[in-house]
MIBA-566188 format. One record per residue (C-alpha): residue in one letter; y negated, z, x. Coordinates in pm, 1 decimal. Example, Ala and Ser with C-alpha at 12.3 -4.5 7.8 and 13.67 -1.06 7.14 Angstrom:
% MIBA-566188
<rec residuo="A" c2="450.0" c3="780.0" c1="1230.0"/>
<rec residuo="S" c2="106.0" c3="714.0" c1="1367.0"/>
END
This chain:
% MIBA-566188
<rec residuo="X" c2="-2254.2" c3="-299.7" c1="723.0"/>
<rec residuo="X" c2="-2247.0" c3="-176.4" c1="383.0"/>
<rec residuo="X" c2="-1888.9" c3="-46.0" c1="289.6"/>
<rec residuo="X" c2="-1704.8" c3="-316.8" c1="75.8"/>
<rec residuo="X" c2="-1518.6" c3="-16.7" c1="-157.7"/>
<rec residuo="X" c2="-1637.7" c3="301.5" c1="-239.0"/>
<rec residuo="X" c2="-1395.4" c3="530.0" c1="-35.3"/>
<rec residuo="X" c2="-1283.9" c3="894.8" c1="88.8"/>
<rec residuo="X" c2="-1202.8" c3="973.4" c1="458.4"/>
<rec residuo="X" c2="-964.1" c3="1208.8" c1="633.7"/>
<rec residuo="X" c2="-935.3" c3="1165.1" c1="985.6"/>
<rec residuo="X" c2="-897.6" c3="1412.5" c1="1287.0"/>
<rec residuo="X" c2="-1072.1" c3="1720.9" c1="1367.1"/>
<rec residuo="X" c2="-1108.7" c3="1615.5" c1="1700.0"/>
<rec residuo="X" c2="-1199.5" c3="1210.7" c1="1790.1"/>
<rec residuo="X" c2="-1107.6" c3="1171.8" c1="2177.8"/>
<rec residuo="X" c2="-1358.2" c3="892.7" c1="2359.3"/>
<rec residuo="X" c2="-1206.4" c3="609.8" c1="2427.6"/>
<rec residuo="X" c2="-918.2" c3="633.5" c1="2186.7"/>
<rec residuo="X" c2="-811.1" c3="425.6" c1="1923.7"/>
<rec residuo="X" c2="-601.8" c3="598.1" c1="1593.8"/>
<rec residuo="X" c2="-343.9" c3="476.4" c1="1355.4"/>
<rec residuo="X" c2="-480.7" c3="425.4" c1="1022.3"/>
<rec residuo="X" c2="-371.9" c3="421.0" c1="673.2"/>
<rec residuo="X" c2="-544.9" c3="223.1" c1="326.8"/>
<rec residuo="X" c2="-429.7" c3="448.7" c1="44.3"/>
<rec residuo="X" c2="-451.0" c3="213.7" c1="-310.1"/>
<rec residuo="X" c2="-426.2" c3="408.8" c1="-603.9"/>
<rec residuo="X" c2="-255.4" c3="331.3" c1="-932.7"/>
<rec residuo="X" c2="-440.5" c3="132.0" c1="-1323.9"/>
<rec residuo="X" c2="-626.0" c3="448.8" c1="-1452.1"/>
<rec residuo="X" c2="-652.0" c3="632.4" c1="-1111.7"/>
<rec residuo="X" c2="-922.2" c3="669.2" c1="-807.3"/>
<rec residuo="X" c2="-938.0" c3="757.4" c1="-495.1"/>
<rec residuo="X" c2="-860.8" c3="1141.9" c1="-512.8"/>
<rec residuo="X" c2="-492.4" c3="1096.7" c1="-640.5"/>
<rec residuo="X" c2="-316.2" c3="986.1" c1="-311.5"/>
<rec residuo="X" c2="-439.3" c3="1164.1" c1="-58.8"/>
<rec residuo="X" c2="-251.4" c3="1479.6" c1="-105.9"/>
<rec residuo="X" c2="128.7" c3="1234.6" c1="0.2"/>
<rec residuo="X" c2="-30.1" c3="1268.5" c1="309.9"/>
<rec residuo="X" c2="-144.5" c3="1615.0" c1="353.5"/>
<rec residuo="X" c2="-145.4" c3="1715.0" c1="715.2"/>
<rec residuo="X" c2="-156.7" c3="1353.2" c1="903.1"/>
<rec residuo="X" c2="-514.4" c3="1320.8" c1="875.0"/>
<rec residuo="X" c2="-482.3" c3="1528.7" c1="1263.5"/>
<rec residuo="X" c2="-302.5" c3="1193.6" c1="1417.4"/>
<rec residuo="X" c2="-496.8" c3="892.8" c1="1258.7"/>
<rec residuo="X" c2="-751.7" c3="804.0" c1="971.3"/>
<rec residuo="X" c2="-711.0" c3="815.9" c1="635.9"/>
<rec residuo="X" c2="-896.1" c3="616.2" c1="358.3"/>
<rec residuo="X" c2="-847.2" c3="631.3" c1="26.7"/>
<rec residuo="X" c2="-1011.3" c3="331.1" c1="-180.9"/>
<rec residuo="X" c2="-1134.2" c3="325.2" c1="-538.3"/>
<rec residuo="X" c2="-1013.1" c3="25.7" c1="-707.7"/>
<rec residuo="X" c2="-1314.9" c3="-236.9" c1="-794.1"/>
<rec residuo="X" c2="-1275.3" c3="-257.2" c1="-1185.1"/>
<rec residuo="X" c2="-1340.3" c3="1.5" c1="-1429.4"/>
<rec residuo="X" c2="-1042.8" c3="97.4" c1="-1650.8"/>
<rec residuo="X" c2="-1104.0" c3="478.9" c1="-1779.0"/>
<rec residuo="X" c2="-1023.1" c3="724.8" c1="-1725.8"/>
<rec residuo="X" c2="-1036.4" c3="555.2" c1="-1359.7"/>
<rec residuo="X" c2="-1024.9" c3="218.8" c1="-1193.9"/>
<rec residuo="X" c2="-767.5" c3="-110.0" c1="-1151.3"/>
<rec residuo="X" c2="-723.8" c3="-345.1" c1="-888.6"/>
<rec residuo="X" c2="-669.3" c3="-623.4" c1="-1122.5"/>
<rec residuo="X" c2="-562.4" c3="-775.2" c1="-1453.7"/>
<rec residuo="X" c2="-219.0" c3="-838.6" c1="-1643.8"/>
<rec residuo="X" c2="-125.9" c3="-1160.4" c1="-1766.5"/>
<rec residuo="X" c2="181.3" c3="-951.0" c1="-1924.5"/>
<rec residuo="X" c2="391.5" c3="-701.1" c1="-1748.7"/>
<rec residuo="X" c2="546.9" c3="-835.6" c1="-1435.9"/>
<rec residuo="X" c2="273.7" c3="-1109.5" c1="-1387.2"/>
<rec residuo="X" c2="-67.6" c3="-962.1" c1="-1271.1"/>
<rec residuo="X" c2="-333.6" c3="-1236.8" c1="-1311.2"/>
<rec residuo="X" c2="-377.6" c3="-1456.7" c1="-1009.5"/>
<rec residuo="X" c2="-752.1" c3="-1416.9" c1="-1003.3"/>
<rec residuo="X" c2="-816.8" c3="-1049.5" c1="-1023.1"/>
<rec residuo="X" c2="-538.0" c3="-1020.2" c1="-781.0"/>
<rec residuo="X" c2="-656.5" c3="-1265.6" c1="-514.5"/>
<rec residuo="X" c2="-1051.3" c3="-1052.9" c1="-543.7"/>
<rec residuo="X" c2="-835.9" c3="-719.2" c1="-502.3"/>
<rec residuo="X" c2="-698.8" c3="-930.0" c1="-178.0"/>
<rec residuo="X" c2="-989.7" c3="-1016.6" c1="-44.2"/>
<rec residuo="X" c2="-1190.4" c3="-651.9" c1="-111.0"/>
<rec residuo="X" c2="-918.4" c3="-471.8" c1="99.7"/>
<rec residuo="X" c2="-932.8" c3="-736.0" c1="387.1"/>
<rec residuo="X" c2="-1287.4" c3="-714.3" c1="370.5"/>
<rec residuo="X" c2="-1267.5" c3="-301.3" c1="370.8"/>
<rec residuo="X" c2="-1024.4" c3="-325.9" c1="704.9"/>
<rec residuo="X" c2="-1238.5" c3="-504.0" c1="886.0"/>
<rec residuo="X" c2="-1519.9" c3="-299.4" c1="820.6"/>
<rec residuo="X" c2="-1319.1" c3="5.5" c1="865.7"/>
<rec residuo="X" c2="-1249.7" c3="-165.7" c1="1224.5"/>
<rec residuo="X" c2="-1604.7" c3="-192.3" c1="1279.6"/>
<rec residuo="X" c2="-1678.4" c3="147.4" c1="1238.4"/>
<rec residuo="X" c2="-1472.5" c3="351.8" c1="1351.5"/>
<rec residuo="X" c2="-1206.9" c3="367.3" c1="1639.1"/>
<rec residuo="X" c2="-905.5" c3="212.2" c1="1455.5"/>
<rec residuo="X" c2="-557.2" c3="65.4" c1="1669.5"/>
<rec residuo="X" c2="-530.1" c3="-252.3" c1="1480.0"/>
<rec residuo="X" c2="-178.9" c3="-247.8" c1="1600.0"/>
<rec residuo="X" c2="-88.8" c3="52.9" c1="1379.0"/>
<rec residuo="X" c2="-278.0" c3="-30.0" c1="1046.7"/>
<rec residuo="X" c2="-47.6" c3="80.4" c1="780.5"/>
<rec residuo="X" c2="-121.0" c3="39.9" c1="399.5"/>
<rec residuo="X" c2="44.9" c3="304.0" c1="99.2"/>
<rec residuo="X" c2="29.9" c3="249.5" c1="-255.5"/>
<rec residuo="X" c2="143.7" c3="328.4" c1="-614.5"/>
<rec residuo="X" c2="170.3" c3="105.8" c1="-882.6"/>
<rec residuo="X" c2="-111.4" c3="-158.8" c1="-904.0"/>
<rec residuo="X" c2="-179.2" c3="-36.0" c1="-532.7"/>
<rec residuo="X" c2="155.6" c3="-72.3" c1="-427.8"/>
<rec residuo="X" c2="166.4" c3="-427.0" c1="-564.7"/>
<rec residuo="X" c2="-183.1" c3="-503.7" c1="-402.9"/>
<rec residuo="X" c2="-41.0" c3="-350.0" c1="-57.1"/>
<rec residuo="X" c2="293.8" c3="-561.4" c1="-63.2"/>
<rec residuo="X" c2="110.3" c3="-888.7" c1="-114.3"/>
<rec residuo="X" c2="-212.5" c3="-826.0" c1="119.1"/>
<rec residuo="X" c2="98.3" c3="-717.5" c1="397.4"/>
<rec residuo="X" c2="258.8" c3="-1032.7" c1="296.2"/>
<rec residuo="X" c2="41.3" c3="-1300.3" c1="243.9"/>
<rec residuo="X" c2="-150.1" c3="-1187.8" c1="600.5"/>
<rec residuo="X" c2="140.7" c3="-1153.9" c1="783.5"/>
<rec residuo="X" c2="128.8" c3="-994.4" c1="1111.2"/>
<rec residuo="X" c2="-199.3" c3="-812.8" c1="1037.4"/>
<rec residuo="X" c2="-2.0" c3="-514.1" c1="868.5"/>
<rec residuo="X" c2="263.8" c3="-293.4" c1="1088.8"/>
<rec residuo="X" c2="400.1" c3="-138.9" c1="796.1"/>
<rec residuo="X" c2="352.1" c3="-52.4" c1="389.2"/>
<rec residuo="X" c2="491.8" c3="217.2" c1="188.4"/>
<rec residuo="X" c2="493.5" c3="98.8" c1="-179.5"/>
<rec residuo="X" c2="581.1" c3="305.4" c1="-467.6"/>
<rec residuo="X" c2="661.5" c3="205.5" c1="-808.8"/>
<rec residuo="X" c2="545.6" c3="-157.8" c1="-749.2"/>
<rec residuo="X" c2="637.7" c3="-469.7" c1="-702.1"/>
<rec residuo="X" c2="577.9" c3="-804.6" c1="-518.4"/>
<rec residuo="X" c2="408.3" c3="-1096.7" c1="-768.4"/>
<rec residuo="X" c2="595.6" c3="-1396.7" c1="-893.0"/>
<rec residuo="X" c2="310.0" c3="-1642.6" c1="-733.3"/>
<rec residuo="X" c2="361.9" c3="-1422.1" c1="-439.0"/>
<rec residuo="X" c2="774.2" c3="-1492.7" c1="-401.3"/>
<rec residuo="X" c2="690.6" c3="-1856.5" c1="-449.7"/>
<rec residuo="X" c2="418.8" c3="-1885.4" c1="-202.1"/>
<rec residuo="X" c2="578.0" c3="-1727.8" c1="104.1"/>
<rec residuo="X" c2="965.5" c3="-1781.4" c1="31.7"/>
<rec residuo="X" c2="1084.7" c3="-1961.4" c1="312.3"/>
<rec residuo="X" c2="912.4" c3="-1755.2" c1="542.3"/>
<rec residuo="X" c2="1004.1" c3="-1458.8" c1="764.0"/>
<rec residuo="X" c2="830.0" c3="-1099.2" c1="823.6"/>
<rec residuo="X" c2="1082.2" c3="-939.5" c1="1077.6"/>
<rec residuo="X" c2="776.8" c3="-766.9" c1="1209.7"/>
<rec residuo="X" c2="700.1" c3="-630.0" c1="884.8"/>
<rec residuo="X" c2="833.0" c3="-255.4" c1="758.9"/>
<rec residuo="X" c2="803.2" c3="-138.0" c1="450.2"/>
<rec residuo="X" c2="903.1" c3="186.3" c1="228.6"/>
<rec residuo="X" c2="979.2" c3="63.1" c1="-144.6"/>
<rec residuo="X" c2="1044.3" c3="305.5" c1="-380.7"/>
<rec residuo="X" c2="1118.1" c3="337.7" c1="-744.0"/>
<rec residuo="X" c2="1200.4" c3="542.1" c1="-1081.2"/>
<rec residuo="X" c2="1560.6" c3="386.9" c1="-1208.8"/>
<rec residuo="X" c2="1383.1" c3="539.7" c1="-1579.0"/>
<rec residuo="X" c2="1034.0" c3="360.9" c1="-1480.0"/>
<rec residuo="X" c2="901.6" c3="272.8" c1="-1836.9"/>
<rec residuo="X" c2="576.8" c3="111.3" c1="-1711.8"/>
<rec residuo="X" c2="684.5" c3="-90.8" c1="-1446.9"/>
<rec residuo="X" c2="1069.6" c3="-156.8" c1="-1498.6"/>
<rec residuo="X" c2="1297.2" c3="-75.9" c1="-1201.8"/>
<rec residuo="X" c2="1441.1" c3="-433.3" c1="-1213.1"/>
<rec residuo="X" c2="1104.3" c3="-523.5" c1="-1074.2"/>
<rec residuo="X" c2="1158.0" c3="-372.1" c1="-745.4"/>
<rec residuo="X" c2="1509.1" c3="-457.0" c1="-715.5"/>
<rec residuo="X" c2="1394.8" c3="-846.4" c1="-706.3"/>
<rec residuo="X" c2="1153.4" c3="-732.4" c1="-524.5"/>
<rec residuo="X" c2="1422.8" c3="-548.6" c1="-269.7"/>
<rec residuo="X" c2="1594.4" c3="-902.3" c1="-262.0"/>
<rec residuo="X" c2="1339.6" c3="-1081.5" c1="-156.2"/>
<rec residuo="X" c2="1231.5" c3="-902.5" c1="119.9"/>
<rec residuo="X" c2="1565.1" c3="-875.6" c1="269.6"/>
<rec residuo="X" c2="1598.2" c3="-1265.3" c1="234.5"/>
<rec residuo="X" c2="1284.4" c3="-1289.6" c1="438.9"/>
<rec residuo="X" c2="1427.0" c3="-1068.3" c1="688.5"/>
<rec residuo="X" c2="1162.2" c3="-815.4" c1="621.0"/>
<rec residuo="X" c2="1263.9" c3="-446.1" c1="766.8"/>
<rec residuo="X" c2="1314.5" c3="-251.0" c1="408.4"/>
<rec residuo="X" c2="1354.8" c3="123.1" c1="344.6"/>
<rec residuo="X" c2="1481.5" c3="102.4" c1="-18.2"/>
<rec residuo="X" c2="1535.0" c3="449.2" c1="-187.3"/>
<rec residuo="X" c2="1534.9" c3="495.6" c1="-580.1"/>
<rec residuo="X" c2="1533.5" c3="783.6" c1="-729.0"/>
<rec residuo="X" c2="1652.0" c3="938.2" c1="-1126.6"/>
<rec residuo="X" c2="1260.5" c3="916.4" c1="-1213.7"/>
<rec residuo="X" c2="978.3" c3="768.6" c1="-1399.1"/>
<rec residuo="X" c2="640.5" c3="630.3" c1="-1328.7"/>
<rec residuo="X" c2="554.8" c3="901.1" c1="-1076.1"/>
<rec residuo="X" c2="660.2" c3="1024.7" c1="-745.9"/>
<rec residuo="X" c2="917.5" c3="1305.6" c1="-713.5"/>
<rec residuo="X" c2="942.9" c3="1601.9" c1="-452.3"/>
<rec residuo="X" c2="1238.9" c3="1375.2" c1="-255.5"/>
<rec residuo="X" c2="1021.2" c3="1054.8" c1="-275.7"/>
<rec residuo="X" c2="723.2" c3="1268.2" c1="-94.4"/>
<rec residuo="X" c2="951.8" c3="1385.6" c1="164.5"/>
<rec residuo="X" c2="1133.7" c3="1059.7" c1="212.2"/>
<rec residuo="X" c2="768.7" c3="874.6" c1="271.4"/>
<rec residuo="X" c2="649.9" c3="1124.5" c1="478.5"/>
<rec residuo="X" c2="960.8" c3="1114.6" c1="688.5"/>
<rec residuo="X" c2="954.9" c3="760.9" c1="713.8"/>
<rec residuo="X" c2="606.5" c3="721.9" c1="824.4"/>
<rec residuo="X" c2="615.4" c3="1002.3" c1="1069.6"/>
<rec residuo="X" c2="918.5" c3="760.5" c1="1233.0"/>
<rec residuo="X" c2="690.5" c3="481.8" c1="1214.4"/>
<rec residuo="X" c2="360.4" c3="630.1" c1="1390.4"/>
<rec residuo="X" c2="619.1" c3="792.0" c1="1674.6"/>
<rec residuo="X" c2="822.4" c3="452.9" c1="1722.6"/>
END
């Protein structure tokens, strides 16, 4: 099977027979590839696999997941092929190599972080847990799975309070909405812009170690 997305891979030194790892989907940011994530997560490559996934559309200097209508409303269509690329890339990540589908977790920035929300959330149950920075969950998103519950699903959402690209009111709504739907939220801002501070690294990494040893 031919990969779906043009990738990189970190994974352990040393694959034990028989066992299954933990796995993350890194999702970059509008402009970005697949090189810019993977150094959040320096060092866990030893306890489960890493891929990092180039984005399908060009958009130089890099690569975008989808299209804006205007800020705050991505367009539906680009957004529902970004969708269906990633759940086509998990399953032929499960294919080939020895993933725990129980421990698939998904981390993004920006466009990725908004991808990785809604994939988590519209297939509910297939995700154990997200960590989204400087995103935000779509309007046709809210409206679609409102009255629903994800107390299964954790997430760490972060953002700049000085974002100027993607304004931090954004993820507050975006806050409220998954506590509403009884969602299990790590929600941590930080006196920032568009990027991820030194505290924001640790705080992910802490919260992910937490998650892989709970």
């Amino acid at each position: 099977m031919t990969a779906p997305l043009y990738y990189e891979l970190l994974k352990p030194t040393n694959i034990e027979e028989g066992k299954k790892y933990p796995v993350v989907f890194m999702l970059h940011g509008m402009g970005s590839n697949e090189r810019d994530l993977p150094p959040l997560l320096d060092g866990f490559e030893e306890e489960m696999f890493i891929f990092s996934l180039r984005a399908p559309i060009n958009h130089p200097p890099g690569y975008a997941w989808f299209t804006f209508q205007t800020i705050g409303s991505p367009d539906r269509e680009t957004v529902n092929n970004a969708l269906h690329s990633l759940e086509n890339f998990i399953t032929y990540a499960e294919e080939k190599y020895p993933i725990d589908s129980e421990k698939i977790f998904l981390l993004g920035f920006s466009q990725g972080s908004i991808v990785s929300m809604s994939y988590a959330i519209q297939n509910y149950g297939r995700i154990k847990g997200v960590v989204a920075l400087s995103g935000y969950i779509p309007p046709f998103i809210k409206e679609e799975h409102g009255t629903k519950t994800f107390e299964k699903l954790n997430l760490f959402v972060s953002h700049g309070i000085q974002d100027p690209v993607l304004p931090y009111q954004l993820a507050t709504d975006s806050h409220a909405f998954l506590e509403k739907t009884k969602a299990n939220v790590t929600f941590k801002s930080y006196q920032a812009g568009h990027y991820v501070t030194e505290e924001n690294y640790i705080d992910l990494r802490t919260w992910l170690k937490n998650e892989l040893n709970g």
